[in-house]
N, C-alpha and C positions, 0 to 999 in steps of 0.2 A: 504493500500500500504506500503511495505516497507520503512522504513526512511533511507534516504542514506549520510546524512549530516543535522547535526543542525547547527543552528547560530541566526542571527539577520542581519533584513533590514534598515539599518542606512539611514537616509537622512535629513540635518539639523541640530537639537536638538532630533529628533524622531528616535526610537530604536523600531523595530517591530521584535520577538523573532519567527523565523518559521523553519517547517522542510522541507527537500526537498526531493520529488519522482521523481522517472522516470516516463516521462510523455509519453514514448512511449515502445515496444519495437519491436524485432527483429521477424518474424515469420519465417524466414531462418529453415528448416532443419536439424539439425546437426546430424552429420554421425560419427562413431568411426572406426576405424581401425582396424579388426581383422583378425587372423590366417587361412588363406586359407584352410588349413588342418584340423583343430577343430572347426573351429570358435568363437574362445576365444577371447574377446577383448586383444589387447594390451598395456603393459606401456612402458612410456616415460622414457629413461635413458639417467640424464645425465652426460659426458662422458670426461674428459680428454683426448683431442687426443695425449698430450706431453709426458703424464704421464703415458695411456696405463690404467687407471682407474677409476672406474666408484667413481661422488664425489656427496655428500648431498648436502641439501640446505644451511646448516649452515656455509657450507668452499667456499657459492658464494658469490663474491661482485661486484662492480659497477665500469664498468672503461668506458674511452670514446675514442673513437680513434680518436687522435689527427693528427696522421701520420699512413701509412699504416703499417699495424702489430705492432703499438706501442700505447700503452693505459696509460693513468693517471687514478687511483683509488683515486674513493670518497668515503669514509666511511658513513655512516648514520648520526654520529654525524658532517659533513660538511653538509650535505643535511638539518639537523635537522636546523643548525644557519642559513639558508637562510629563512625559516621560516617566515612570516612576523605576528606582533600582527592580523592584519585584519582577520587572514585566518577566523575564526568563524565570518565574519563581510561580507555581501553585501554592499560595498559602493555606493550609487549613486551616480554619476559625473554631470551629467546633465539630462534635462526633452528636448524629441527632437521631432518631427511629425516620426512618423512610415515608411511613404510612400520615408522617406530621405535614410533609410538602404536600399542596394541591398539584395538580397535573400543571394547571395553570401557567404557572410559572419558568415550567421548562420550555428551553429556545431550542436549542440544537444539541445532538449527539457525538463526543466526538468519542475514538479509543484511546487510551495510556498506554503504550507498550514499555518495558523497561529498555534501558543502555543495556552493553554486556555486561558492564563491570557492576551494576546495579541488578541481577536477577535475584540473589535473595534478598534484598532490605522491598523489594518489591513485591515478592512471594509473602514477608512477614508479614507486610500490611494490607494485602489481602485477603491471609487465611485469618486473621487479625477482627479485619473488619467482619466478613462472614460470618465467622462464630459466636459474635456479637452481636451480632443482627442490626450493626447500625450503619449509616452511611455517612460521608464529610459534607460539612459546607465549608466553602474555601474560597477564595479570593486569587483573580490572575486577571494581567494586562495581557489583552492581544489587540493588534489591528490599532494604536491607540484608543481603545475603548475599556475599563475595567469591567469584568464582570463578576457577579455571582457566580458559583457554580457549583454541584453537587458530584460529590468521585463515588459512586457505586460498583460492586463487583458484580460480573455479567459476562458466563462464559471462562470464568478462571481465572479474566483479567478485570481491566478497570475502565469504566466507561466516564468520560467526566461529560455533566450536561449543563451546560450554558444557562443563565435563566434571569430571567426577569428581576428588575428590581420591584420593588411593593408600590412605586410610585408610577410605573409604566403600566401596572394591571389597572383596567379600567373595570368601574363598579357597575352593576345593573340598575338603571333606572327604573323599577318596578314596583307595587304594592299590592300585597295579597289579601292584605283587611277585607274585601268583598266579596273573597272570593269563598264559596260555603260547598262543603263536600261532604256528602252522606257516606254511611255505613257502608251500605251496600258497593255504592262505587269504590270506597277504597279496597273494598274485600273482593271485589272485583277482579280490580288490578292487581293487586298483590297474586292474585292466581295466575294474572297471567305472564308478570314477569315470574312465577315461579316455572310457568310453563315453557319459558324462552331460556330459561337459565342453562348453560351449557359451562364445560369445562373452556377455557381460551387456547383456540388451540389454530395460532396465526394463517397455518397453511392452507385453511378452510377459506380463509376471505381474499378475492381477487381483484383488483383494478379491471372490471368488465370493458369499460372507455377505452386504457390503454389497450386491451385485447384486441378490439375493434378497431382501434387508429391504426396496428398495426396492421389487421388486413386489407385495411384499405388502401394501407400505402403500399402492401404487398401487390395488391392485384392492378395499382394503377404502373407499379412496374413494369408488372408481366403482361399488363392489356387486360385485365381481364376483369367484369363485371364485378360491383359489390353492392350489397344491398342488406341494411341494417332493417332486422325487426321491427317494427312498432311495438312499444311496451303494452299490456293489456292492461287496460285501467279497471280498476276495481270498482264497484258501482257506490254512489254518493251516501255517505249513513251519515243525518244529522243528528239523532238522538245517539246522547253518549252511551247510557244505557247499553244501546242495539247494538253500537260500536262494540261494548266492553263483552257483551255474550259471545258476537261473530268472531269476534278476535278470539276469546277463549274455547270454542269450538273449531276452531280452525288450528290453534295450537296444540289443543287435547287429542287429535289424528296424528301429528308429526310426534307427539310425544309416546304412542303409541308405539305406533313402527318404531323411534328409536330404542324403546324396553323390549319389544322383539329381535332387534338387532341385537341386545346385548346378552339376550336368554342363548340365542343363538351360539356366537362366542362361547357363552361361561359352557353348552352344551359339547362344542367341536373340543375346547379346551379338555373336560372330561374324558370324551374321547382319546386326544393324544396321548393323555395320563395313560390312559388303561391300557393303549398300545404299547406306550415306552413301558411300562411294567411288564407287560407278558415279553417282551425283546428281552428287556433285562434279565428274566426269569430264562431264558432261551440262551441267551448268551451265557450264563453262570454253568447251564450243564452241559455247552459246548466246551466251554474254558475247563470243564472236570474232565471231560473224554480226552480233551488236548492236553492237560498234565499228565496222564494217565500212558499217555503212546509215547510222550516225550522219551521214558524209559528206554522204551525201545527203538528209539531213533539216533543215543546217544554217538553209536559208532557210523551212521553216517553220516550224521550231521559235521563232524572231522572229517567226511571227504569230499564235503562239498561246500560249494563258494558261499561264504557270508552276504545276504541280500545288504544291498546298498540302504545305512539309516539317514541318510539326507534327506530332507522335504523339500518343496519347492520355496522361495524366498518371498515372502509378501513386501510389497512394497509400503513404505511408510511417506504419508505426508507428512509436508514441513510443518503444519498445524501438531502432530503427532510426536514428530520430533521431538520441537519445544518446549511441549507439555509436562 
């Protein structure tokens, strides 16, 4: 993976020296701009509108509008002295439980790998953190921007996620005083998020969109016809009520089938059991008739070639490796 920032995980007296990846990214599309006429992509110019002339990058600088069409310019050497010693530094501020953060708040994911010279003070602080059940909040410059950030163990190693400070989360404008809900609806619903309730299990949910972008741009490659479904629309229910039974009648069939799927399983499971048992029971009084002739095979077995005990080599990833 590309390294996007070195430094070191400060906490204490302990100084853990790592680099950082992108732990995700973007599977977005990206489209360029071209010439209706040619189909030549296009470039970007940019443009003096006072001056009537197209300018470089060399003659742009940085200003901030403080009032409408009025800017103060910062040069690089202002930007440069805000600068703090830390920025090459993850400070840890505190050890917190995970379940206290709202989702909210988290920006972006990145990973921590260690240096070489650092794999166990990195190892400490993750089996460390794990056994503990808690995660950091910590403090680092990048980009000049300081952020939040939370370092979680994820996968063996260490994910650090970016995050909001409390002043950039914005509040809900709403009020519920009015709003009055019966017995029945909330016993309702309670059913039927019990009835949706599933283990999380990511490889189930797909980007449908992206699946689709791609055959279209497969088939407009190849020349060849595509043509997206129209979604089926489900018929209009204004009463909450009607809503909250159809809903629960339509989950209590899928919840079904899924409890037949699993009787199924625990059923085939049973089965394997009872096979591998009668093999094993099959195998114990072949391995007795094979000790038993061993005796009598003692003087050939000295005249004949020793089978070769090598297996074939499995190959190991580098993921495997490391581990």
């Amino acid at each position: 993976m590309h390294t996007l920032w070195k430094g070191s995980i400060s906490f204490g007296l302990i100084n853990v020296p790592v680099k950082m990846h992108a732990a995700t990214e973007s599977q977005e599309f990206k489209f360029n701009y071209l010439h209706k006429e040619c189909q030549n992509r296009i470039r970007s110019i940019k443009k003096c509108p006072t001056c009537d002339m197209e300018v470089s990058t060399g003659d742009l600088v940085k200003g901030y509008e403080y009032e409408k069409d009025r800017y103060v310019v910062l040069k690089d050497e202002d930007l440069a002295s805000l600068e703090q010693p830390m920025s090459r530094s993850i400070d840890i501020l505190d050890f917190i439980d995970l379940q206290e953060v709202d989702p909210i708040y988290y920006e972006k994911s990145y990973y921590l790998s260690p240096e070489e010279t650092a794999q166990k003070a990195y190892r400490l602080l993750c089996q460390a953190m794990e056994e503990s059940g808690k995660v950091a909040l910590a403090r680092v410059t990048m980009r000049s921007k300081q952020h939040l950030a939370c370092l979680r163990v994820f996968e063996q190693g260490l994910v650090m996620e970016t995050m909001h400070y409390p002043k950039e989360i914005r509040h809900m404008d709403a009020s519920w005083d009015r709003v009055d809900l019966t017995e029945a609806e909330m016993n309702m619903a309670r059913q039927l998020i019990d009835n949706l309730a599933r283990p999380f299990e990511p490889d189930k949910y797909r980007d449908e969109l992206h699946e689709q972008m791609a055959q279209l741009i497969e088939s407009r490659v190849s020349g060849e016809t595509f043509k997206v479904e129209a979604p089926t629309k489900g018929r209009k229910v204004v009463d909450l009520m009607e809503a909250l039974r159809a809903s629960i009648a339509l989950t209590e069939k899928g919840k079904g089938q899924l409890k037949d799927q699993a009787k199924g399983q625990v059923k085939v499971k049973g089965q394997v059991e009872a096979n591998d048992t009668a093999e094993t029971k099959t195998k114990a009084n072949d391995d007795a008739v094979e000790n038993h002739d061993k005796g009598l095979e003692v003087n050939q077995a000295s005249s004949e070639k020793p089978k070769s005990s090598l297996t074939p080599r499995k190959r190991t990833t580098r993921r495997a490796k490391g581990a």
